[in-house]
ROFI-119306 format. One record per residue (C-alpha): residue number from 1; x, y, z. Coordinates in Angstrom, 1 decimal, decimal comma. Example, Ala and Ser with C-alpha at 12.3 -4.5 7.8 and 13.67 -1.06 7.14 Angstrom:
BEGIN
1:12,3:-4,5:7,8 $
2:13,7:-1,1:7,1 $
//
This chain:
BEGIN
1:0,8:-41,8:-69,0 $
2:-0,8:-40,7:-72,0 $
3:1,2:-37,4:-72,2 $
4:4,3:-39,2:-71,3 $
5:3,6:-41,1:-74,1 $
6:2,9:-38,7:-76,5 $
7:6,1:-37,1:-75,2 $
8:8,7:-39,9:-76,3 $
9:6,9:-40,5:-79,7 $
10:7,2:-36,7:-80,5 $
11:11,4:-36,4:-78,7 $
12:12,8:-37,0:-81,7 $
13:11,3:-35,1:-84,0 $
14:10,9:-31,7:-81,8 $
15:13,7:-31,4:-79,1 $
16:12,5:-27,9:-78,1 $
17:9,1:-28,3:-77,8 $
18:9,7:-31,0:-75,2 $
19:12,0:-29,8:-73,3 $
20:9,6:-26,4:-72,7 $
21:6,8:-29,3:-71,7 $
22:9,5:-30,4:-69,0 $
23:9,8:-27,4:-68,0 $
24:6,3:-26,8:-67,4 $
25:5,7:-30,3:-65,7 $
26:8,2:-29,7:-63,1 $
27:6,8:-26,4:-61,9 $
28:3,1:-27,7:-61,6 $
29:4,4:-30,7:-59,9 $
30:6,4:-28,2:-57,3 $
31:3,2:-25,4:-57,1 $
32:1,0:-27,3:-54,9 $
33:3,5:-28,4:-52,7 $
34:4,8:-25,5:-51,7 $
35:1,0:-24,8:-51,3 $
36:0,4:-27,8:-49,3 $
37:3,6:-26,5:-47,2 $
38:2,8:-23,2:-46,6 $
39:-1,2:-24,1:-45,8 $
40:-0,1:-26,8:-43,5 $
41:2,7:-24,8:-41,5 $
42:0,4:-22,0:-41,2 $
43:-2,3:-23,3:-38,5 $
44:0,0:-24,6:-36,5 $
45:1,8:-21,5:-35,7 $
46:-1,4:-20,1:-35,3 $
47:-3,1:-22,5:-33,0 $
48:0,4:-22,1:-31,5 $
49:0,6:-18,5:-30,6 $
50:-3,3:-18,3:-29,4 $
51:-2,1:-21,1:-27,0 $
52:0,8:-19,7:-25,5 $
53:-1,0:-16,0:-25,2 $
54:-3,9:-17,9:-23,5 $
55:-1,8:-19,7:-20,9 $
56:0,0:-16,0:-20,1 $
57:-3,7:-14,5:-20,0 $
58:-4,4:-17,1:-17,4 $
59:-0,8:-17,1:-15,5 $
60:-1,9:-13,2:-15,4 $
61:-5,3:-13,0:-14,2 $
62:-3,8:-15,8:-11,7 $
63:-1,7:-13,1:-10,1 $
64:-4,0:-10,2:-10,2 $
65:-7,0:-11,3:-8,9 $
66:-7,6:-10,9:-5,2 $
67:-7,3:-13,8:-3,2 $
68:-7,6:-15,0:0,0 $
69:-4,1:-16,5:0,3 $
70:-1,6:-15,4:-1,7 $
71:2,6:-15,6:-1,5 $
72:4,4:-12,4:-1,0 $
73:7,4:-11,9:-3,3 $
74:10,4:-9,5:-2,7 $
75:9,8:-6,0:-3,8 $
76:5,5:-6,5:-4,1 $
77:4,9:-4,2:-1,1 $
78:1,8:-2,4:-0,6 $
79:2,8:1,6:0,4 $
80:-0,2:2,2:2,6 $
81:0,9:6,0:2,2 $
82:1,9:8,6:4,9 $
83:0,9:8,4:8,5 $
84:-0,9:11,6:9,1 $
85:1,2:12,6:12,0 $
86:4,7:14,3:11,6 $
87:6,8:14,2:14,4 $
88:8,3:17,2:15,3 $
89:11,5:16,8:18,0 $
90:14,4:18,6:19,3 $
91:17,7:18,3:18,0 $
92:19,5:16,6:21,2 $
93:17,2:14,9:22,3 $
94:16,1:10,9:21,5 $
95:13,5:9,7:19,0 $
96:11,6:6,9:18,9 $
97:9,7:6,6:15,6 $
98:6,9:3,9:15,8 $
99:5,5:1,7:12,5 $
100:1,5:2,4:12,2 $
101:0,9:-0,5:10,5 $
102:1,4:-2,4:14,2 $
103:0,2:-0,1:16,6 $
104:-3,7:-1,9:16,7 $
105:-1,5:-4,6:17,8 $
106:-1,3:-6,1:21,4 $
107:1,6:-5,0:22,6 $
108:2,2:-2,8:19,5 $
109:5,2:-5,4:18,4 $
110:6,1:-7,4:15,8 $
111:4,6:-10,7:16,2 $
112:7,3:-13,9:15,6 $
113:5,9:-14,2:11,9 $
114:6,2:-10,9:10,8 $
115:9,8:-9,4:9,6 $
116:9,9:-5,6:10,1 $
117:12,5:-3,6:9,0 $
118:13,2:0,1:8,4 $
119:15,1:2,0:6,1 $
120:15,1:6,5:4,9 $
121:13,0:7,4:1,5 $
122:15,0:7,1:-1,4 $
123:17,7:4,8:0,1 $
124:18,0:1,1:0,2 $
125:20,1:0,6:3,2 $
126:18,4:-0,9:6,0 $
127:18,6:0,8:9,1 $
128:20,2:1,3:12,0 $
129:22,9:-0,3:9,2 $
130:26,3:1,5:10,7 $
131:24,7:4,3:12,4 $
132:25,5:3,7:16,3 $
133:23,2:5,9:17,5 $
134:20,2:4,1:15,6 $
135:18,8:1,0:16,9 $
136:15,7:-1,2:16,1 $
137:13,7:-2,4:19,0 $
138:10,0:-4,5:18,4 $
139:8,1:-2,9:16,2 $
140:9,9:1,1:17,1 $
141:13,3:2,8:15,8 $
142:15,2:4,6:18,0 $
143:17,9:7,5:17,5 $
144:19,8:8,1:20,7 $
145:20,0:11,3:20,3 $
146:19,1:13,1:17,2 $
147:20,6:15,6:14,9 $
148:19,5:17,8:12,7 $
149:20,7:16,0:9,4 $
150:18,5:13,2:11,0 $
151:15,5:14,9:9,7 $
152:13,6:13,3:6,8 $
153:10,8:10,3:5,8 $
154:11,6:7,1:7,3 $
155:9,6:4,0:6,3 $
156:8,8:0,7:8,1 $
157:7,6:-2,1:6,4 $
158:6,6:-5,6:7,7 $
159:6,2:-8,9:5,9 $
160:4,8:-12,4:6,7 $
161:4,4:-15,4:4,7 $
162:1,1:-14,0:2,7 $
163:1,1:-10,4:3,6 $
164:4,0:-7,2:2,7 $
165:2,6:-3,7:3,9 $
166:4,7:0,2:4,0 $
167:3,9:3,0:5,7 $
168:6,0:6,7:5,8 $
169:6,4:8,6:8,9 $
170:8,2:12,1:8,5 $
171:10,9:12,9:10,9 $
172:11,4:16,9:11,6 $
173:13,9:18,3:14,0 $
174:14,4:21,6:15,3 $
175:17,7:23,3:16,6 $
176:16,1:25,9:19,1 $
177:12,6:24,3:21,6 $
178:12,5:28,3:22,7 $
179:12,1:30,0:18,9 $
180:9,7:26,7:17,8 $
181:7,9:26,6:20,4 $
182:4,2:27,5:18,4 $
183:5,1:24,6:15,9 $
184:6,1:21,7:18,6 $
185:4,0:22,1:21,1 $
186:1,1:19,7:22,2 $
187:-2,5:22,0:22,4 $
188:-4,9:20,7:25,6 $
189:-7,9:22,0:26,8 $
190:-9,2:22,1:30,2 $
191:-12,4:23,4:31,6 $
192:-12,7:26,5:33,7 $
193:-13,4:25,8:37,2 $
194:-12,7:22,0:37,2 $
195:-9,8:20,0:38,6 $
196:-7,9:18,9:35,3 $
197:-4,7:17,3:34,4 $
198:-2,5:17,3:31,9 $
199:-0,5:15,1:30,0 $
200:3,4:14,5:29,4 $
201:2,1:13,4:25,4 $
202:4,4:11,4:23,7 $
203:6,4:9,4:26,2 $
204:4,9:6,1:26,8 $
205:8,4:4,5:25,1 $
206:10,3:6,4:28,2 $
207:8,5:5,7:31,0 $
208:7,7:1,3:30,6 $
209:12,1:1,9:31,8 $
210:12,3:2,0:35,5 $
211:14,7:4,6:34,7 $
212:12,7:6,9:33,1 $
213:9,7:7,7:35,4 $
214:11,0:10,8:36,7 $
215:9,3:14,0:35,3 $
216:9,3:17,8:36,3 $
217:6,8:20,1:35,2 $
218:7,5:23,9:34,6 $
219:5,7:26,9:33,4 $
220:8,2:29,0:31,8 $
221:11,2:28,7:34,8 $
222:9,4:28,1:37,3 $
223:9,0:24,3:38,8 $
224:5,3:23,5:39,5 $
225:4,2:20,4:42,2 $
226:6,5:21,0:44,5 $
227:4,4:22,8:47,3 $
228:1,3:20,8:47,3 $
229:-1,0:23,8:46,3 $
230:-2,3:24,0:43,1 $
231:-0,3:21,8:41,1 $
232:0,6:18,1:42,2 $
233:2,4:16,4:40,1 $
234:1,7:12,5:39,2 $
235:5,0:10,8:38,0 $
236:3,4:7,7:37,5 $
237:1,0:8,5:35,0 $
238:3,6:11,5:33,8 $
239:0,3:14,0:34,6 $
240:-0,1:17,6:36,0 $
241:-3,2:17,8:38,2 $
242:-4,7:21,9:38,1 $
243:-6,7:22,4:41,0 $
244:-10,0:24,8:40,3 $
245:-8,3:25,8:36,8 $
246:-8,5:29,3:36,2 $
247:-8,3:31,7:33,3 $
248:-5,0:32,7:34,4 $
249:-3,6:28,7:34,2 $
250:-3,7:29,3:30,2 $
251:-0,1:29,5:28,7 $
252:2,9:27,1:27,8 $
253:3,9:24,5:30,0 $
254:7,0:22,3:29,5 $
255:7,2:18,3:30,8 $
256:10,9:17,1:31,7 $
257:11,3:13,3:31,6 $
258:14,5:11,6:32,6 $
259:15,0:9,1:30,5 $
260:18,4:6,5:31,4 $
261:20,0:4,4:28,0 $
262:23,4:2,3:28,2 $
263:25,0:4,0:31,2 $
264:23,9:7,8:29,5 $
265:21,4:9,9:30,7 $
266:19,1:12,0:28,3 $
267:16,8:14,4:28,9 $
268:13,2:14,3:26,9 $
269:11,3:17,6:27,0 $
270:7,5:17,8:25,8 $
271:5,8:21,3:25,3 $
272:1,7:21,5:26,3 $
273:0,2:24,7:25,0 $
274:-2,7:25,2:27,6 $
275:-6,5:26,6:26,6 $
276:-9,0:27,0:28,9 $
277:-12,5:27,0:28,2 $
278:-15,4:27,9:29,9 $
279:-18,2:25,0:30,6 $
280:-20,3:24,0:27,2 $
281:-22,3:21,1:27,0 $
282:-21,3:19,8:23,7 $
283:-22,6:16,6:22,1 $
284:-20,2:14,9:20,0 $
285:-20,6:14,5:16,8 $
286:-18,3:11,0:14,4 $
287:-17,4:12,3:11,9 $
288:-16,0:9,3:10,3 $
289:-15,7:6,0:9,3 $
290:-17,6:6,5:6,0 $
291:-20,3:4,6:4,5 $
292:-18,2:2,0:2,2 $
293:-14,6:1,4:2,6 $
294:-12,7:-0,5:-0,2 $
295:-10,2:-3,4:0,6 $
296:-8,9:-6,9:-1,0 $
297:-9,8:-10,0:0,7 $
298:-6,9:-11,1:2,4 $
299:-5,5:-8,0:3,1 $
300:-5,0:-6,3:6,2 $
301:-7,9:-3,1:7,2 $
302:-7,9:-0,8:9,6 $
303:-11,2:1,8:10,0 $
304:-10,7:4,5:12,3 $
305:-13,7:6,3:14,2 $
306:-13,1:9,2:14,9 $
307:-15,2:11,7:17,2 $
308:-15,4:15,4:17,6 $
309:-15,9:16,5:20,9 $
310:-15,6:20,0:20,4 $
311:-14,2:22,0:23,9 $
312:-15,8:19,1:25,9 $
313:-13,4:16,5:27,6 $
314:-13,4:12,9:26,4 $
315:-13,2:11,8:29,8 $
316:-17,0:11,3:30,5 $
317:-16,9:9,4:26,9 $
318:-17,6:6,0:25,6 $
319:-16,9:4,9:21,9 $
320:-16,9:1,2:20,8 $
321:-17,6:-0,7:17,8 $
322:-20,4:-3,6:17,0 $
323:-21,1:-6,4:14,3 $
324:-24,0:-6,2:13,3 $
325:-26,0:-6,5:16,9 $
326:-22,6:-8,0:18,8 $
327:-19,7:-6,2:20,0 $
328:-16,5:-6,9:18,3 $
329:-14,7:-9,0:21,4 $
330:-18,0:-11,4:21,3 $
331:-18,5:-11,3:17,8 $
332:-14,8:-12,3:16,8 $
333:-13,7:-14,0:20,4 $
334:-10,3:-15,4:18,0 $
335:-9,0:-11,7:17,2 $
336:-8,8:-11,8:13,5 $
337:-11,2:-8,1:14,2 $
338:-10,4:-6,4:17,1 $
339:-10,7:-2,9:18,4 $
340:-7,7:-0,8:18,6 $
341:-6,3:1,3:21,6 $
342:-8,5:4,6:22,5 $
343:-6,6:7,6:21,4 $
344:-7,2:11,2:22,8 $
345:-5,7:14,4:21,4 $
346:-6,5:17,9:20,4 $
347:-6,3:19,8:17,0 $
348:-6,6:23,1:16,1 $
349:-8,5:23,9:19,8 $
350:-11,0:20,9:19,3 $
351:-10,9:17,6:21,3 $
352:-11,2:14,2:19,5 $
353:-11,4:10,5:20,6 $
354:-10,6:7,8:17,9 $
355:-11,0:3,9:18,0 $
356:-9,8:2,1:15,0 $
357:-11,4:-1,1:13,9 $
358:-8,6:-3,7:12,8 $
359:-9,0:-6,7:10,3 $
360:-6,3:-8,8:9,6 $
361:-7,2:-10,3:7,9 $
362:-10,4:-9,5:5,5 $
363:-12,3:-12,2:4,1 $
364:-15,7:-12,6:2,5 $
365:-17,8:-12,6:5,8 $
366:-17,2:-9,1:5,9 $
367:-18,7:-7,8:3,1 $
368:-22,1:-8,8:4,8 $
369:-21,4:-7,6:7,9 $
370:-23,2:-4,1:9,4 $
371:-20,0:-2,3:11,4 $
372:-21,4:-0,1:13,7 $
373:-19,2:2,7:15,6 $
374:-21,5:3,8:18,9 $
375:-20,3:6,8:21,1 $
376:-22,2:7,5:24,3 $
377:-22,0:10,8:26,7 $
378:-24,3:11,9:29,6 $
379:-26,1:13,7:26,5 $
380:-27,3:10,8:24,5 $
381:-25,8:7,8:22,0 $
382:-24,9:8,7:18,2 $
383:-23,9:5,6:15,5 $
384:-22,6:5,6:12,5 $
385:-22,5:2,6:10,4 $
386:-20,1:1,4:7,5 $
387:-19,9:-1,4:5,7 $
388:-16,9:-3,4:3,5 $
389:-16,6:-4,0:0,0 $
390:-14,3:-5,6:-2,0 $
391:-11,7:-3,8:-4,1 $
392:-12,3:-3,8:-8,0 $
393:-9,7:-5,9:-9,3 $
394:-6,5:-4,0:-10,9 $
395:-6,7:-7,4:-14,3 $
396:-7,3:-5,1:-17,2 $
397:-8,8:-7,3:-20,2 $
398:-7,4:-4,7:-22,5 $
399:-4,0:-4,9:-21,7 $
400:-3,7:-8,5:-21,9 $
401:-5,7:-9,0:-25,0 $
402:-2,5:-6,3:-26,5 $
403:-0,3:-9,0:-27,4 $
404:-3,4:-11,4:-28,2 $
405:-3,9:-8,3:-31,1 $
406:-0,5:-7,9:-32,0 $
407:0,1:-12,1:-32,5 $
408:-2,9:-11,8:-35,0 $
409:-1,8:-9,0:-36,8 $
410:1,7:-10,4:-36,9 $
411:0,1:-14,0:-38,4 $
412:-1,9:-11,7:-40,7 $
413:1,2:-10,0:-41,7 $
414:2,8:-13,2:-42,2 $
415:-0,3:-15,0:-44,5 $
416:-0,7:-11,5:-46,3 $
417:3,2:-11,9:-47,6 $
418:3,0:-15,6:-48,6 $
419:0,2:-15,0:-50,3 $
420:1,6:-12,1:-52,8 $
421:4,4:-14,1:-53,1 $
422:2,7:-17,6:-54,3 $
423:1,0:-14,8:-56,9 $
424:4,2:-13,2:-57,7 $
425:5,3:-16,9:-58,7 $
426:2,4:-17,7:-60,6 $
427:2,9:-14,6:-62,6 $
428:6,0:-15,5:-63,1 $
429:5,5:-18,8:-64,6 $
430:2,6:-17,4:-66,9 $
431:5,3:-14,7:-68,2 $
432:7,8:-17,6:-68,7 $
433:4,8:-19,4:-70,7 $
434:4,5:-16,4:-73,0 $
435:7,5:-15,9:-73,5 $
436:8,2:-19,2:-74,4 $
437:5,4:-20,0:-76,8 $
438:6,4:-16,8:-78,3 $
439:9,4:-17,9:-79,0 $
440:8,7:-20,8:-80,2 $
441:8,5:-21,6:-84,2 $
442:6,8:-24,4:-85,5 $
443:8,5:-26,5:-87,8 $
444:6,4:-26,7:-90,8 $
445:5,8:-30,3:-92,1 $
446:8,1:-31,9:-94,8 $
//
């Protein structure tokens, strides 16, 4: 008030002197606005920003943290990998590719809930699609018959409401059985001076037809079981019994199954590559699961044991799995862990037997649980024990704390430039100052 005052005495007398003082006025009065502005917008945004980044932090850790139950989305499959066996088949002939992922299954089907489909590596198209000679049947895909350009990696996948799971299988055909004989044929070992069979491997998914039970066995041309000598044939359980196998039974011998599909006949031919081996007590030896095996609670597990049994037979062989002191069917009488089916084959001259252990699925019971896998022979008991952990999370802090960085660096960016600009304006108004009291000439008094 005072200066107002002072103001309209002195207007009269000095006209540029007061406007200047106007001048002056007007940009204080405007400074702390903008101040008052600028300090007041700038919390907000902040407080702003941290919020939104923390409710994305949380929506994240949300989704990547194992749960129990969780929702499946399209296209968040988990690729469990290869199966470890390649089938190897003759151009010709039909295929039946199984998924692994349901084989500890009863039944080794699709239950109602689960969708399984099928489609080639590196393609999209479901199958059989427009193929006529592919089919999908339960939980297997057939190729009636197949051809060479039929050759390739083939994935299955199956999904339910909570759970999405993939698994490869690799599909090689061969033009000429004669010529690849070495690489497709099945190795099995019998004892010298023992009655043994063998087995038509591979044809389960033939013979449950009533029209594919019929099988011939030859060694190189000639047909074997027919004179009631040495070798009898059992069509039922597609075997070849050797009576009093010899030295001179060794070599390659060739199962034919008739196999009838949609009024056409087919023809499925296995190749057994014979060893015999004189008698060894051998004491088998598992040789897995091992000690700690990694999984995500509410995922599906399977643990294979698998035991060596060297030139033995794993006939005379018992292999089963406990909890803790219980066997599996008493300790988990609902199925959610259950014992797979007993497999036998050979490798590289050696006999093994495995048993997998299914979960499905895992939950936090487990992880406190002692899983024992026991195999007994006339020779004595072995165990080996293994137990389940949970999988370390795949949340990284690191990466979701990135945009919390870049948000403050951004705001510090932002604060950084308003404030060199509210100094830049100060300057300025200092510079007008000088320059204007510089300019200005005092009227000297009358």
């Amino acid at each position: 008030m005072h200066m107002q005052a002072g103001l309209n005495k002195r207007r009269p007398e000095h006209p540029e002197l007061s406007i200047f003082i106007s001048d002056i006025t007007v940009r204080l009065r405007m400074q702390p606005a903008g101040n008052q502005i600028m300090t007041s917008c700038f919390p907000r945004k902040l407080l702003g920003g941290i919020f939104i980044l923390c409710m994305l932090i949380m929506g994240v850790s949300a989704f990547t943290t194992p749960s129990e139950e969780h929702t499946v989305t399209a296209g968040n499959c988990s690729f469990r990998g290869k199966h470890y066996k390649v089938e190897l088949r003759v151009a010709g002939e039909p295929v039946v590719l199984r998924c692994p992922l349901l084989w500890p299954r009863l039944g080794a089907t699709a239950s109602p809930q689960d969708l399984m489909t099928w489609h080639r590596n590196g393609s999209a198209q479901l199958l059989p699609g427009a193929e006529p000679r592919m089919q999908v049947k339960d939980s297997t895909l057939w190729i009636l018959p197949a051809m060479w350009g039929d050759a390739g990696t083939y994935i299955c996948t199956v999904r339910d409401a909570s759970h999405c799971e993939e698994m490869a299988i690799e599909l090689k055909i061969f033009e000429d059985a004669e010529t690849s004989l070495p690489l497709i044929s099945y190795p099995q070992i019998v004892t010298l001076g023992t009655d043994s069979m063998l087995m038509c491997p591979d044809t389960l998914d033939f013979a449950r037809d009533k029209a594919g039970r019929s099988v011939r066995w030859y060694k190189g041309s000639v047909l074997l079981g027919g004179d009631g000598g040495k070798f009898h044939s059992v069509e039922e359980k597609r075997r070849l019994l050797i009576v009093n196998v010899s030295m001179e039974d060794e070599g390659y011998y060739r199962c034919v199954l008739t196999f009838a599909r949609e009024g056409r006949e087919y023809n499925i031919t296995r190749n057994v590559k014979l060893r015999v081996h004189r008698r060894t007590n051998t004491v088998p030896v598992v040789i897995s699961p091992l000690d700690t095996i990694s999984a995500s609670l509410g995922s599906r597990l399977t643990i294979p044991c698998k035991v060596s049994l060297g030139a033995g037979t794993p006939l005379a062989t018992s292999l089963w799995w406990m909890a803790n002191i219980t066997q599996v069917e008493s300790a988990y009488s609902r199925g959610r862990v259950t014992e797979g089916p007993r497999r036998e084959y050979s490798e590289n001259g050696e006999n093994f037997i495995e048993v997998p252990l299914n979960f499905n699925p895992v939950i936090r019971e487990d992880l406190n649980t002692d899983f024992k896998c026991i195999v007994s022979t006339t020779l004595g008991l072995q165990t080996l024990r293994t137990t389940v952990k949970e999988a370390p999370s795949t949340f990284s802090w690191g990466v979701a704390l990135a945009p919390l960085l870049l948000v403050f660096l951004v705001l510090g960016a932002i604060c950084m430039h308003q404030h060199y600009k509210r100094r830049a304006g100060k300057a300025y108004g200092l510079t007008m100052l000088n320059t204007s009291f510089q300019d200005f000439h005092p009227i000297p008094e009358k």
